[in-house]
C-alpha positions as CSV (number, residue, x, y, z in Angstrom):
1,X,-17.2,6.9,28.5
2,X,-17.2,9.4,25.6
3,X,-19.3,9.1,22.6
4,X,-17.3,10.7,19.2
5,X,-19.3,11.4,16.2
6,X,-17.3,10.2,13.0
7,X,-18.4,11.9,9.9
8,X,-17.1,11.0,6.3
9,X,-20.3,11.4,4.0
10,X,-18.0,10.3,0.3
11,X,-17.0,8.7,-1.5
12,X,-17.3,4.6,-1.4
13,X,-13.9,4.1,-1.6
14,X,-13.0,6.4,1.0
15,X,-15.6,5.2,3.8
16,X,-13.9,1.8,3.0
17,X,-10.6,3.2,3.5
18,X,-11.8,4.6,6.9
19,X,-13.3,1.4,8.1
20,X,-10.4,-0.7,9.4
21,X,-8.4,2.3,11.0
22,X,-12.2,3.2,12.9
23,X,-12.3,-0.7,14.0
24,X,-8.4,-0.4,15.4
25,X,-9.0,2.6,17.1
26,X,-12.5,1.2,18.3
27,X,-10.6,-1.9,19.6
28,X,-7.7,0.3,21.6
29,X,-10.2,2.7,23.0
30,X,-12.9,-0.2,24.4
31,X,-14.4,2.4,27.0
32,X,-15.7,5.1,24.3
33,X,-18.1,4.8,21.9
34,X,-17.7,5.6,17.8
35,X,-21.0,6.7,15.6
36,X,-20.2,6.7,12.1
37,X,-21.9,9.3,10.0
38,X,-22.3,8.5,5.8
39,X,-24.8,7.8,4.2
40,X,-27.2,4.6,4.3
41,X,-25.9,2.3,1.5
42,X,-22.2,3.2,3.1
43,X,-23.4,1.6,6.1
44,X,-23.2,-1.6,5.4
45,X,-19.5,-1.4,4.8
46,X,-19.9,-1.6,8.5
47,X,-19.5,-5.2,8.9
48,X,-18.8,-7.4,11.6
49,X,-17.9,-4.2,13.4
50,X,-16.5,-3.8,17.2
51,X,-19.2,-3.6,19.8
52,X,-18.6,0.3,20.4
53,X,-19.1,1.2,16.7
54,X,-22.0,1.8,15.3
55,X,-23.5,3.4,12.1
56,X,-25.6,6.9,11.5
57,X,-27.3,7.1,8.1
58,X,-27.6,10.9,6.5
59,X,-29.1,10.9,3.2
60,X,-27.8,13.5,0.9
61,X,-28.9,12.6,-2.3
62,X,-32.5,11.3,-1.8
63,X,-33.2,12.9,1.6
64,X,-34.3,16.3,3.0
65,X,-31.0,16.3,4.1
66,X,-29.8,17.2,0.6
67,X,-31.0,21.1,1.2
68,X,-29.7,24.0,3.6
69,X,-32.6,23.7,5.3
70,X,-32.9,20.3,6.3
71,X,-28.8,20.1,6.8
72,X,-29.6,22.5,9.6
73,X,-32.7,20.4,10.6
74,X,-30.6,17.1,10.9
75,X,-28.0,19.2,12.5
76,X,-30.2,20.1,15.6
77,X,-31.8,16.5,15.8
78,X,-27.6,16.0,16.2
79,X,-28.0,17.9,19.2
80,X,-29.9,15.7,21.0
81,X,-27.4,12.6,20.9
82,X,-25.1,14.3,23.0
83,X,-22.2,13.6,21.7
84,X,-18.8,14.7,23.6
85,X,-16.6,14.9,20.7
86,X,-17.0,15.4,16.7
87,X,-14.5,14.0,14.0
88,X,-15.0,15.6,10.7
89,X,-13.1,13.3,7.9
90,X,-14.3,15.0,5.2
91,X,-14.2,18.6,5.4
92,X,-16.4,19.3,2.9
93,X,-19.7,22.0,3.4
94,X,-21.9,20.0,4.4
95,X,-19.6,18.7,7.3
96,X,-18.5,21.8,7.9
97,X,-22.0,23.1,9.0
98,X,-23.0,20.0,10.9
99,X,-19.9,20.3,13.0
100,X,-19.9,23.6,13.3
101,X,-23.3,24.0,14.5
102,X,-22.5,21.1,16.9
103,X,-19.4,23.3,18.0
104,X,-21.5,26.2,18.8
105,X,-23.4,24.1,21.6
106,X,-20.4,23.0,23.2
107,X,-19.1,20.1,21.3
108,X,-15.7,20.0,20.7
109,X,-14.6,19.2,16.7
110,X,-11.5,18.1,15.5
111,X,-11.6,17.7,11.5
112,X,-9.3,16.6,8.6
113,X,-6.1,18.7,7.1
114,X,-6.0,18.1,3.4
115,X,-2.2,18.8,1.6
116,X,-3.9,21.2,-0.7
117,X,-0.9,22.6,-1.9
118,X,0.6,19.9,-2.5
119,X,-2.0,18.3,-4.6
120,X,-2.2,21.5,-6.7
121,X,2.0,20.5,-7.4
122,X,0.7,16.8,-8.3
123,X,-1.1,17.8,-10.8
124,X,0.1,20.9,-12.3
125,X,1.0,20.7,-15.8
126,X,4.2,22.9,-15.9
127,X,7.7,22.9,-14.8
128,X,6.1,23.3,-11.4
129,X,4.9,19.6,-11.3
130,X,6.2,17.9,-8.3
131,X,5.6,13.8,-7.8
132,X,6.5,13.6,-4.2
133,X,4.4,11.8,-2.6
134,X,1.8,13.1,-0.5
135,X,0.8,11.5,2.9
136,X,-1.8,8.7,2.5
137,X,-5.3,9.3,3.2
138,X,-5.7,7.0,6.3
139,X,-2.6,8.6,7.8
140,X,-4.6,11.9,8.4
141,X,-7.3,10.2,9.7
142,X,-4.8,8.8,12.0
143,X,-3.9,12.6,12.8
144,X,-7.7,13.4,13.4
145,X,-7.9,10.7,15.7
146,X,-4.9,11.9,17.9
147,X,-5.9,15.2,17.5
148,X,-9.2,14.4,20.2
149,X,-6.5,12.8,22.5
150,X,-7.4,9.0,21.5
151,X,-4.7,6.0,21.4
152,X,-4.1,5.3,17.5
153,X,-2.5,2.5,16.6
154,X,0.3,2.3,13.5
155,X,-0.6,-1.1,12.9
156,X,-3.9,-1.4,10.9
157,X,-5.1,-5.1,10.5
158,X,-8.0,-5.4,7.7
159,X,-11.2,-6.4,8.5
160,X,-12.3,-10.4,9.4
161,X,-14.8,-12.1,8.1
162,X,-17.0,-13.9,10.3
163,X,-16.5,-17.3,9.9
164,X,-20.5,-17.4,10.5
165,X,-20.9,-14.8,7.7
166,X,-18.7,-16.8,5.8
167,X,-20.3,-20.2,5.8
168,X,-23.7,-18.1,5.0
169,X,-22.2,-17.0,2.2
170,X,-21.1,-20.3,1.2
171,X,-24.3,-22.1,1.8
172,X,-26.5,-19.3,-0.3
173,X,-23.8,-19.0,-3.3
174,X,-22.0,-22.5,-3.7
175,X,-21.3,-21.8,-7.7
176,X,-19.1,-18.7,-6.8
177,X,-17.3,-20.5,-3.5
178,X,-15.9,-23.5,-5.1
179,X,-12.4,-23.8,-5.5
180,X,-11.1,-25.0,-8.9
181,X,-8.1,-27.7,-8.5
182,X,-4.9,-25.9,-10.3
183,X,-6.6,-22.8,-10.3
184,X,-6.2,-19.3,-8.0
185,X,-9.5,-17.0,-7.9
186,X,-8.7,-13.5,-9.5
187,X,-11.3,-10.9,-9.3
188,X,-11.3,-8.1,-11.4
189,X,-13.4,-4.8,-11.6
190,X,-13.0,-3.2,-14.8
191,X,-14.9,0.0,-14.4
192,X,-14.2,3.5,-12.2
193,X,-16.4,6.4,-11.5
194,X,-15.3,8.2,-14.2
195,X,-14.2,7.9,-17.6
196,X,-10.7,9.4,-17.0
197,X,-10.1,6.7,-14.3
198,X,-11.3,3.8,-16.4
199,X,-8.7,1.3,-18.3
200,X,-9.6,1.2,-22.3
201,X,-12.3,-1.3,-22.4
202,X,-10.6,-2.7,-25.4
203,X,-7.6,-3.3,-24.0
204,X,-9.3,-4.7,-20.8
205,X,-10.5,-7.1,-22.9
206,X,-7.6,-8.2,-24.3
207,X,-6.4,-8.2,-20.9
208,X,-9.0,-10.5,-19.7
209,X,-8.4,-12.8,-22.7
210,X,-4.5,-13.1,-22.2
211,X,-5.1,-13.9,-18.5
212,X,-7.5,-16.7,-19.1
213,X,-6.0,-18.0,-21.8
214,X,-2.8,-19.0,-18.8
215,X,-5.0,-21.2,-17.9
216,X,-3.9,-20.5,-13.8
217,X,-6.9,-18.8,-12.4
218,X,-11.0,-18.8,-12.0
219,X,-11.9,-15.7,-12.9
220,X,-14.9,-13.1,-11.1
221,X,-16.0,-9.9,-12.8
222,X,-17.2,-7.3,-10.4
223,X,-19.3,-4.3,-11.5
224,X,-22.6,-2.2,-10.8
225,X,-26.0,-2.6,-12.3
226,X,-27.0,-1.3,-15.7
227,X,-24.4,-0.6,-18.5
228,X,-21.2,-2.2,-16.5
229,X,-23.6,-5.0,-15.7
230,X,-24.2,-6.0,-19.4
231,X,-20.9,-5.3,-20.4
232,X,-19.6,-7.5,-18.3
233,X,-22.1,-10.2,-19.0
234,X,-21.2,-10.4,-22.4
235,X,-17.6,-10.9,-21.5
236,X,-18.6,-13.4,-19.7
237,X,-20.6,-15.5,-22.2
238,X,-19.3,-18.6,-23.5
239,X,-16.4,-18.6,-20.8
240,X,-16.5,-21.6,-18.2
241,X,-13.8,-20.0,-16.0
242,X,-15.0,-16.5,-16.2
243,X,-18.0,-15.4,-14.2
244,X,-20.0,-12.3,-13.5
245,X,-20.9,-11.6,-10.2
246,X,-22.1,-7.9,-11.5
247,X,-25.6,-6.4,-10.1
248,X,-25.9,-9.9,-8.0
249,X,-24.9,-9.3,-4.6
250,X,-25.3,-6.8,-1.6
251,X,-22.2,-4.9,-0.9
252,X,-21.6,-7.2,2.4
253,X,-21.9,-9.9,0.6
254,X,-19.4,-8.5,-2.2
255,X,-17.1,-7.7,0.8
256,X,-17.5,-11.3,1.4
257,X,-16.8,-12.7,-2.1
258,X,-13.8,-10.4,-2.7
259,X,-12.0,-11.4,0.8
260,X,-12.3,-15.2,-0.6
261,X,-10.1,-14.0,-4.0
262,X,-6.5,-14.5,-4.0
263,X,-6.4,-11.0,-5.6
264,X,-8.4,-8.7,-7.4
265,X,-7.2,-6.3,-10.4
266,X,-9.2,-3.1,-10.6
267,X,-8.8,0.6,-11.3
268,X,-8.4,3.8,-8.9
269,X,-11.4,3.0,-7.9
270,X,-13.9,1.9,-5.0
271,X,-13.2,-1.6,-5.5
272,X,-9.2,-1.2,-4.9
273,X,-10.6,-0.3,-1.3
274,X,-13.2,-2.3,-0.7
275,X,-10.3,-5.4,-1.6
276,X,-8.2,-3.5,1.0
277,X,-10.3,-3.3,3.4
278,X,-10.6,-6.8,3.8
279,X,-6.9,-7.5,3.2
280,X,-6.9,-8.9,-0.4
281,X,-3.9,-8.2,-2.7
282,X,-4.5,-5.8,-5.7
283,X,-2.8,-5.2,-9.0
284,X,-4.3,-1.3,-9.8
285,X,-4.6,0.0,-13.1
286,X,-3.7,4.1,-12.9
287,X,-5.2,6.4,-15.9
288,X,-5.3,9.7,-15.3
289,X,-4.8,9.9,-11.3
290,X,-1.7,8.8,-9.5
291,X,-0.5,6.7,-5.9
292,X,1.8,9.2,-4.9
293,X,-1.5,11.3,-4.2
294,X,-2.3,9.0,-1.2
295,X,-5.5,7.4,-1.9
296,X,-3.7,4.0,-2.7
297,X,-5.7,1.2,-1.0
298,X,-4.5,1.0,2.8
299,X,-2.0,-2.2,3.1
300,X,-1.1,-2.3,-0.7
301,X,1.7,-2.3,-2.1
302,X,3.2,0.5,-4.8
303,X,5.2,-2.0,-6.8
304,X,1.8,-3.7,-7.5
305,X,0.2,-0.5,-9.1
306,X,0.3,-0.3,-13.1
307,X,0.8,3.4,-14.4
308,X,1.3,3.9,-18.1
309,X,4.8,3.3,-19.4
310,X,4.6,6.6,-21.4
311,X,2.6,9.5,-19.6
312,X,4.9,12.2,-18.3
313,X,2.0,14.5,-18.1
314,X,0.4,12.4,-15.4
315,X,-1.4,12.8,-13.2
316,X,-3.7,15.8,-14.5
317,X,-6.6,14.7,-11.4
318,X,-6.4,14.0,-8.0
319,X,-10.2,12.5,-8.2
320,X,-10.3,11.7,-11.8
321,X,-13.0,13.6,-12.1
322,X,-11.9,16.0,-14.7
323,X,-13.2,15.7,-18.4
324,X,-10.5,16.8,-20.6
325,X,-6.9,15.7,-19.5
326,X,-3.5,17.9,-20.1
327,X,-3.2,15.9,-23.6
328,X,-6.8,16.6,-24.7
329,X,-10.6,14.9,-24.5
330,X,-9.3,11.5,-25.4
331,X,-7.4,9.9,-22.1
332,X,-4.6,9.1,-24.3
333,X,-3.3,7.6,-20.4
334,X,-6.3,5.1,-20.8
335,X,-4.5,3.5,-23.6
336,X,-1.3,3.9,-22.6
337,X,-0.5,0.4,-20.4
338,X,-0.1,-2.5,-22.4
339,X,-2.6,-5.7,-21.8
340,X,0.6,-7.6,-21.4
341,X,1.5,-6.1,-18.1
342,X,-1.2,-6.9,-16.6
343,X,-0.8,-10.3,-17.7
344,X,2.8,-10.0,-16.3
345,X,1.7,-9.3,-13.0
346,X,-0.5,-11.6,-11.7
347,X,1.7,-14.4,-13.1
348,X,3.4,-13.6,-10.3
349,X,1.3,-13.9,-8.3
350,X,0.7,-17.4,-9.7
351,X,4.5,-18.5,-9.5
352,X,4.0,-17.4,-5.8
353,X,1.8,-20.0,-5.5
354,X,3.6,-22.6,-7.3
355,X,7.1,-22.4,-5.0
Protein backbone atom coordinates (compact mmCIF):
# COMPACT_ATOMS: atom_id res chain seq x y z
CA UNK A 1 0.00 0.00 0.00
CA UNK A 2 1.19 3.52 -0.97
CA UNK A 3 -0.12 6.67 0.46
CA UNK A 4 -0.05 9.77 -2.50
CA UNK A 5 -0.38 13.24 -1.35
CA UNK A 6 -2.92 15.17 -3.79
CA UNK A 7 -2.47 18.81 -3.66
CA UNK A 8 -4.76 21.35 -5.45
CA UNK A 9 -5.06 24.42 -2.99
CA UNK A 10 -7.59 26.76 -5.76
CA UNK A 11 -9.89 27.50 -6.91
CA UNK A 12 -13.52 26.08 -5.91
CA UNK A 13 -14.30 25.19 -9.13
CA UNK A 14 -11.26 23.43 -9.80
CA UNK A 15 -11.16 21.19 -6.54
CA UNK A 16 -14.72 20.30 -7.80
CA UNK A 17 -13.41 19.42 -11.08
CA UNK A 18 -10.80 17.18 -9.41
CA UNK A 19 -13.13 15.41 -7.19
CA UNK A 20 -14.77 12.74 -9.41
CA UNK A 21 -11.56 11.77 -11.48
CA UNK A 22 -9.70 11.41 -7.59
CA UNK A 23 -12.92 9.03 -6.58
CA UNK A 24 -12.35 6.93 -10.11
CA UNK A 25 -8.89 6.62 -9.59
CA UNK A 26 -9.47 5.97 -5.79
CA UNK A 27 -11.93 3.20 -6.86
CA UNK A 28 -9.39 1.45 -9.50
CA UNK A 29 -6.42 1.68 -7.27
CA UNK A 30 -8.39 0.11 -3.91
CA UNK A 31 -4.87 -0.90 -2.23
CA UNK A 32 -3.33 2.82 -2.00
CA UNK A 33 -4.40 5.45 -0.21
CA UNK A 34 -5.23 9.28 -1.56
CA UNK A 35 -4.84 12.50 1.01
CA UNK A 36 -6.28 15.48 -0.60
CA UNK A 37 -4.61 18.72 0.18
CA UNK A 38 -6.85 22.29 -0.19
CA UNK A 39 -7.98 24.17 1.93
CA UNK A 40 -10.67 23.54 4.86
CA UNK A 41 -14.00 24.89 3.34
CA UNK A 42 -12.86 22.84 -0.06
CA UNK A 43 -13.03 19.89 2.02
CA UNK A 44 -16.28 19.31 2.19
CA UNK A 45 -16.62 18.99 -1.45
CA UNK A 46 -15.33 15.62 -0.31
CA UNK A 47 -18.55 13.93 -0.02
CA UNK A 48 -19.56 10.55 0.23
CA UNK A 49 -16.00 9.85 -0.71
CA UNK A 50 -14.25 6.14 -1.31
CA UNK A 51 -12.90 4.65 1.82
CA UNK A 52 -9.04 5.33 0.71
CA UNK A 53 -9.61 9.11 0.20
CA UNK A 54 -9.38 11.30 2.69
CA UNK A 55 -9.08 15.14 3.12
CA UNK A 56 -5.96 17.44 4.51
CA UNK A 57 -6.98 21.03 5.36
CA UNK A 58 -4.04 23.89 4.70
CA UNK A 59 -5.19 27.24 5.37
CA UNK A 60 -3.72 29.94 3.26
CA UNK A 61 -5.71 32.73 3.73
CA UNK A 62 -6.51 32.75 7.56
CA UNK A 63 -3.64 30.49 8.72
CA UNK A 64 0.05 30.70 9.48
CA UNK A 65 0.26 28.91 6.58
CA UNK A 66 -0.37 32.03 4.54
CA UNK A 67 3.58 33.21 5.17
CA UNK A 68 7.03 31.72 3.95
CA UNK A 69 7.63 30.85 7.11
CA UNK A 70 4.87 28.83 8.24
CA UNK A 71 4.61 27.19 4.44
CA UNK A 72 8.00 25.73 5.43
CA UNK A 73 6.61 24.89 8.95
CA UNK A 74 3.59 22.89 7.51
CA UNK A 75 5.93 21.53 5.06
CA UNK A 76 8.11 19.63 7.62
CA UNK A 77 5.03 18.61 9.77
CA UNK A 78 4.42 16.98 5.91
CA UNK A 79 7.31 15.07 6.64
CA UNK A 80 6.17 13.17 9.25
CA UNK A 81 3.05 11.56 7.33
CA UNK A 82 5.29 9.70 5.28
CA UNK A 83 3.93 9.83 2.25
CA UNK A 84 5.41 7.57 -0.69
CA UNK A 85 4.34 9.72 -3.51
CA UNK A 86 3.32 13.60 -4.06
CA UNK A 87 0.83 14.88 -6.83
CA UNK A 88 1.00 18.56 -7.36
CA UNK A 89 -2.32 19.67 -9.40
CA UNK A 90 -1.68 23.02 -9.11
CA UNK A 91 1.76 24.15 -9.75
CA UNK A 92 1.59 27.22 -8.23
CA UNK A 93 4.50 28.59 -5.40
CA UNK A 94 3.12 27.52 -2.75
CA UNK A 95 2.94 23.91 -4.10
CA UNK A 96 5.94 24.20 -5.59
CA UNK A 97 7.75 24.52 -2.11
CA UNK A 98 5.73 22.05 -0.25
CA UNK A 99 6.59 19.39 -2.91
CA UNK A 100 9.77 20.32 -3.35
CA UNK A 101 10.81 20.23 0.14
CA UNK A 102 9.00 16.84 0.33
CA UNK A 103 11.21 15.87 -2.77
CA UNK A 104 14.36 16.74 -1.01
CA UNK A 105 13.62 13.91 1.74
CA UNK A 106 13.00 11.29 -0.66
CA UNK A 107 9.49 11.68 -1.85
CA UNK A 108 8.95 11.31 -5.17
CA UNK A 109 6.61 14.27 -7.01
CA UNK A 110 4.97 14.24 -10.09
CA UNK A 111 3.05 17.65 -10.81
CA UNK A 112 0.74 19.30 -13.39
CA UNK A 113 1.90 20.58 -17.14
CA UNK A 114 -0.06 23.65 -17.99
CA UNK A 115 -0.38 24.49 -22.08
CA UNK A 116 1.02 27.85 -21.35
CA UNK A 117 1.69 28.68 -24.70
CA UNK A 118 -1.15 27.86 -25.92
CA UNK A 119 -3.22 29.85 -23.54
CA UNK A 120 -1.04 32.91 -24.29
CA UNK A 121 -2.61 32.11 -28.42
CA UNK A 122 -6.25 31.98 -26.74
CA UNK A 123 -6.17 35.05 -25.65
CA UNK A 124 -3.96 37.18 -27.62
CA UNK A 125 -5.57 39.95 -29.24
CA UNK A 126 -3.76 39.99 -32.65
CA UNK A 127 -3.63 38.10 -35.81
CA UNK A 128 -1.80 35.65 -33.60
CA UNK A 129 -5.06 34.55 -31.85
CA UNK A 130 -5.60 30.87 -32.15
CA UNK A 131 -9.18 29.19 -30.86
CA UNK A 132 -7.99 25.64 -30.90
CA UNK A 133 -8.89 24.11 -28.27
CA UNK A 134 -6.73 23.36 -25.48
CA UNK A 135 -6.86 20.01 -23.57
CA UNK A 136 -9.37 19.98 -20.65
CA UNK A 137 -8.30 20.55 -17.23
CA UNK A 138 -9.22 17.01 -15.80
CA UNK A 139 -7.39 15.48 -18.72
CA UNK A 140 -3.98 16.53 -17.22
CA UNK A 141 -4.90 15.54 -14.03
CA UNK A 142 -5.41 12.35 -15.78
CA UNK A 143 -1.72 12.67 -17.07
CA UNK A 144 -0.41 13.41 -13.45
CA UNK A 145 -2.08 10.49 -12.30
CA UNK A 146 -0.31 8.14 -14.86
CA UNK A 147 2.66 9.89 -14.54
CA UNK A 148 3.11 8.08 -10.70
CA UNK A 149 2.36 4.71 -12.49
CA UNK A 150 -1.43 4.56 -11.25
CA UNK A 151 -4.40 2.82 -13.36
CA UNK A 152 -6.57 5.95 -14.66
CA UNK A 153 -9.64 5.37 -15.98
CA UNK A 154 -11.14 7.30 -19.33
CA UNK A 155 -14.55 6.88 -18.04
CA UNK A 156 -15.25 9.42 -15.16
CA UNK A 157 -18.80 8.82 -13.57
CA UNK A 158 -19.93 11.96 -11.36
CA UNK A 159 -20.36 11.69 -7.88
CA UNK A 160 -23.59 9.75 -6.04
CA UNK A 161 -25.51 10.97 -3.62
CA UNK A 162 -26.13 8.99 -0.73
CA UNK A 163 -29.46 7.96 -0.70
CA UNK A 164 -29.04 8.41 3.27
CA UNK A 165 -27.69 11.95 2.66
CA UNK A 166 -30.45 12.41 0.47
CA UNK A 167 -33.41 11.58 2.56
CA UNK A 168 -31.61 13.92 5.27
CA UNK A 169 -31.75 16.44 3.10
CA UNK A 170 -35.22 15.92 2.36
CA UNK A 171 -36.45 15.57 5.80
CA UNK A 172 -34.54 18.98 7.02
CA UNK A 173 -35.56 21.10 3.78
CA UNK A 174 -39.13 19.78 2.54
CA UNK A 175 -40.07 23.46 0.89
CA UNK A 176 -37.00 23.16 -1.62
CA UNK A 177 -37.51 19.10 -2.29
CA UNK A 178 -41.01 19.10 -3.56
CA UNK A 179 -41.67 18.42 -6.92
CA UNK A 180 -44.13 20.70 -8.70
CA UNK A 181 -46.66 18.59 -11.07
CA UNK A 182 -45.99 20.03 -14.87
CA UNK A 183 -42.91 21.55 -13.69
CA UNK A 184 -38.85 20.68 -14.14
CA UNK A 185 -36.46 22.24 -11.38
CA UNK A 186 -33.98 24.70 -13.02
CA UNK A 187 -31.24 26.10 -10.88
CA UNK A 188 -29.56 29.02 -11.83
CA UNK A 189 -26.40 30.87 -10.36
CA UNK A 190 -26.22 34.23 -11.65
CA UNK A 191 -22.94 35.51 -10.31
CA UNK A 192 -18.96 34.62 -11.00
CA UNK A 193 -15.86 35.58 -9.29
CA UNK A 194 -15.34 38.29 -11.16
CA UNK A 195 -16.94 41.00 -12.92
CA UNK A 196 -15.56 40.07 -16.44
CA UNK A 197 -17.08 36.55 -15.97
CA UNK A 198 -20.46 37.67 -14.81
CA UNK A 199 -23.65 37.87 -17.25
CA UNK A 200 -25.26 41.64 -17.30
CA UNK A 201 -27.43 41.58 -14.31
CA UNK A 202 -29.98 43.31 -16.30
CA UNK A 203 -30.16 41.12 -18.80
CA UNK A 204 -30.11 38.12 -16.32
CA UNK A 205 -33.07 39.50 -15.22
CA UNK A 206 -34.81 39.65 -18.11
CA UNK A 207 -33.65 36.22 -18.48
CA UNK A 208 -35.08 34.97 -15.40
CA UNK A 209 -38.44 36.73 -16.22
CA UNK A 210 -38.78 35.15 -19.89
CA UNK A 211 -37.98 31.73 -18.30
CA UNK A 212 -40.64 31.84 -15.70
CA UNK A 213 -42.98 33.50 -17.50
CA UNK A 214 -42.98 29.56 -19.82
CA UNK A 215 -44.51 28.59 -17.15
CA UNK A 216 -42.37 24.86 -17.40
CA UNK A 217 -40.10 25.00 -14.48
CA UNK A 218 -39.65 25.68 -10.44
CA UNK A 219 -37.06 27.85 -10.29
CA UNK A 220 -33.74 27.93 -7.43
CA UNK A 221 -31.39 30.88 -7.32
CA UNK A 222 -28.02 29.96 -5.99
CA UNK A 223 -25.49 32.50 -4.71
CA UNK A 224 -23.07 33.46 -1.68
CA UNK A 225 -23.80 35.57 1.27
CA UNK A 226 -23.83 39.40 1.32
CA UNK A 227 -24.38 41.45 -1.89
CA UNK A 228 -25.36 38.20 -4.32
CA UNK A 229 -27.49 37.18 -1.34
CA UNK A 230 -29.81 40.30 -1.41
CA UNK A 231 -29.75 40.53 -4.87
CA UNK A 232 -31.08 37.59 -5.42
CA UNK A 233 -33.58 37.88 -2.63
CA UNK A 234 -35.18 40.69 -4.23
CA UNK A 235 -35.51 38.71 -7.43
CA UNK A 236 -37.09 36.48 -5.72
CA UNK A 237 -39.79 38.46 -3.97
CA UNK A 238 -43.32 38.22 -5.02
CA UNK A 239 -42.42 35.01 -7.18
CA UNK A 240 -44.23 31.67 -6.08
CA UNK A 241 -42.10 29.60 -8.43
CA UNK A 242 -38.86 31.32 -7.87
CA UNK A 243 -36.83 30.69 -4.76
CA UNK A 244 -33.64 31.68 -3.16
CA UNK A 245 -31.66 29.21 -1.73
CA UNK A 246 -28.60 31.96 -1.46
CA UNK A 247 -26.45 32.21 2.00
CA UNK A 248 -28.85 29.16 3.31
CA UNK A 249 -27.10 26.04 2.95
CA UNK A 250 -23.56 24.26 3.56
CA UNK A 251 -21.82 23.47 0.42
CA UNK A 252 -22.64 19.61 0.99
CA UNK A 253 -25.87 20.39 1.29
CA UNK A 254 -25.77 22.75 -1.96
CA UNK A 255 -24.09 19.69 -3.62
CA UNK A 256 -27.14 17.95 -2.52
CA UNK A 257 -29.79 20.47 -3.79
CA UNK A 258 -28.17 21.04 -7.17
CA UNK A 259 -27.88 17.06 -7.97
CA UNK A 260 -31.87 17.08 -7.39
CA UNK A 261 -32.19 19.99 -10.43
CA UNK A 262 -32.88 18.82 -13.80
CA UNK A 263 -30.32 21.50 -14.78
CA UNK A 264 -28.73 24.50 -13.61
CA UNK A 265 -27.79 27.64 -15.75
CA UNK A 266 -24.76 29.49 -14.47
CA UNK A 267 -21.63 31.31 -15.57
CA UNK A 268 -17.79 30.21 -15.93
CA UNK A 269 -17.94 29.83 -12.78
CA UNK A 270 -17.70 27.48 -9.52
CA UNK A 271 -21.18 26.48 -9.75
CA UNK A 272 -20.81 25.13 -13.51
CA UNK A 273 -18.54 22.51 -11.54
CA UNK A 274 -19.97 21.97 -8.56
CA UNK A 275 -23.38 20.89 -11.06
CA UNK A 276 -20.70 18.69 -12.83
CA UNK A 277 -19.45 17.13 -10.32
CA UNK A 278 -22.52 15.66 -9.38
CA UNK A 279 -23.65 14.99 -13.00
CA UNK A 280 -26.30 17.72 -13.53
CA UNK A 281 -26.75 19.19 -17.05
CA UNK A 282 -25.71 22.92 -17.46
CA UNK A 283 -26.56 25.65 -19.96
CA UNK A 284 -23.10 28.16 -19.31
CA UNK A 285 -23.19 31.64 -19.94
CA UNK A 286 -19.36 32.69 -21.41
CA UNK A 287 -18.34 36.59 -21.02
CA UNK A 288 -15.08 37.21 -21.31
CA UNK A 289 -13.31 33.59 -20.98
CA UNK A 290 -13.92 30.75 -23.38
CA UNK A 291 -14.48 26.50 -23.44
CA UNK A 292 -11.96 25.91 -25.80
CA UNK A 293 -9.54 26.87 -22.81
CA UNK A 294 -10.44 23.57 -21.02
CA UNK A 295 -12.04 24.49 -17.86
CA UNK A 296 -15.58 23.51 -19.22
CA UNK A 297 -17.41 21.53 -16.44
CA UNK A 298 -16.20 17.69 -16.80
CA UNK A 299 -19.14 15.64 -18.60
CA UNK A 300 -20.81 18.85 -20.24
CA UNK A 301 -21.53 19.28 -23.25
CA UNK A 302 -20.07 22.38 -25.77
CA UNK A 303 -23.27 22.72 -27.64
CA UNK A 304 -24.90 23.66 -24.25
CA UNK A 305 -22.46 26.64 -23.58
CA UNK A 306 -23.86 30.31 -24.61
CA UNK A 307 -20.91 32.65 -25.92
CA UNK A 308 -21.94 35.98 -27.27
CA UNK A 309 -23.17 36.08 -30.82
CA UNK A 310 -20.92 39.12 -31.65
CA UNK A 311 -17.46 38.98 -29.82
CA UNK A 312 -14.62 38.25 -32.13
CA UNK A 313 -12.20 39.60 -29.66
CA UNK A 314 -12.97 36.88 -27.27
CA UNK A 315 -11.62 35.44 -25.09
CA UNK A 316 -9.19 38.33 -23.61
CA UNK A 317 -8.83 35.91 -19.99
CA UNK A 318 -8.26 32.54 -19.35
CA UNK A 319 -9.38 33.17 -15.53
CA UNK A 320 -11.52 36.08 -16.03
CA UNK A 321 -9.64 37.76 -13.79
CA UNK A 322 -8.56 40.68 -15.78
CA UNK A 323 -10.15 44.29 -15.28
CA UNK A 324 -10.20 45.87 -18.55
CA UNK A 325 -11.02 43.56 -21.65
CA UNK A 326 -9.43 43.98 -25.41
CA UNK A 327 -12.65 46.43 -26.13
CA UNK A 328 -12.16 48.58 -22.94
CA UNK A 329 -13.44 48.79 -19.02
CA UNK A 330 -16.98 47.96 -19.91
CA UNK A 331 -17.34 44.03 -20.78
CA UNK A 332 -19.09 44.90 -23.83
CA UNK A 333 -19.03 40.58 -23.95
CA UNK A 334 -21.30 40.85 -20.79
CA UNK A 335 -24.02 42.29 -22.85
CA UNK A 336 -23.51 40.69 -25.77
CA UNK A 337 -25.91 37.29 -25.46
CA UNK A 338 -29.38 37.90 -25.86
CA UNK A 339 -31.89 36.91 -22.83
CA UNK A 340 -33.76 35.06 -25.48
CA UNK A 341 -31.09 32.41 -25.89
CA UNK A 342 -31.13 31.51 -22.88
CA UNK A 343 -34.74 31.17 -22.95
CA UNK A 344 -34.10 29.05 -26.16
CA UNK A 345 -32.10 26.64 -24.45
CA UNK A 346 -33.59 25.23 -21.67
CA UNK A 347 -36.89 24.93 -23.67
CA UNK A 348 -35.16 22.24 -24.84
CA UNK A 349 -34.56 20.91 -22.29
CA UNK A 350 -38.30 21.03 -21.49
CA UNK A 351 -39.50 19.47 -24.95
CA UNK A 352 -36.99 16.73 -23.84
CA UNK A 353 -39.10 16.11 -21.19
CA UNK A 354 -42.31 16.34 -22.91
CA UNK A 355 -41.53 13.38 -25.78
Amino acid sequence: MARYLIIRLSAMGDVAMLIPLLYAVARANEQHEFILLTQPFFTELLLDAPDNVEGMAIDIRRGEERSFLGLLRYARRLRHEHFDAVLDLHDVLRTKVLRSILRLTGVPTQHLIKPREGRRRLVADSATKDLTPLPPMWSLYQQVFRSAGLSVPEAIPPVAIHPSLRATFERLHPELTQSVPGRLRLGIAPFASTRAKTYDPALMQEALRLIEESERFEIFLFGSRGKEQAQIEQWATNRPHVHSVAGRLDLSDELILIASMDAMISMDSANMHLASMVGTRVFSVWCCTHPAAGFLGIGQRLEDCLQPEDAPRRPCSIFGDNKHCHTGPDFACSRALRPERILEAVLTLSEGAAS
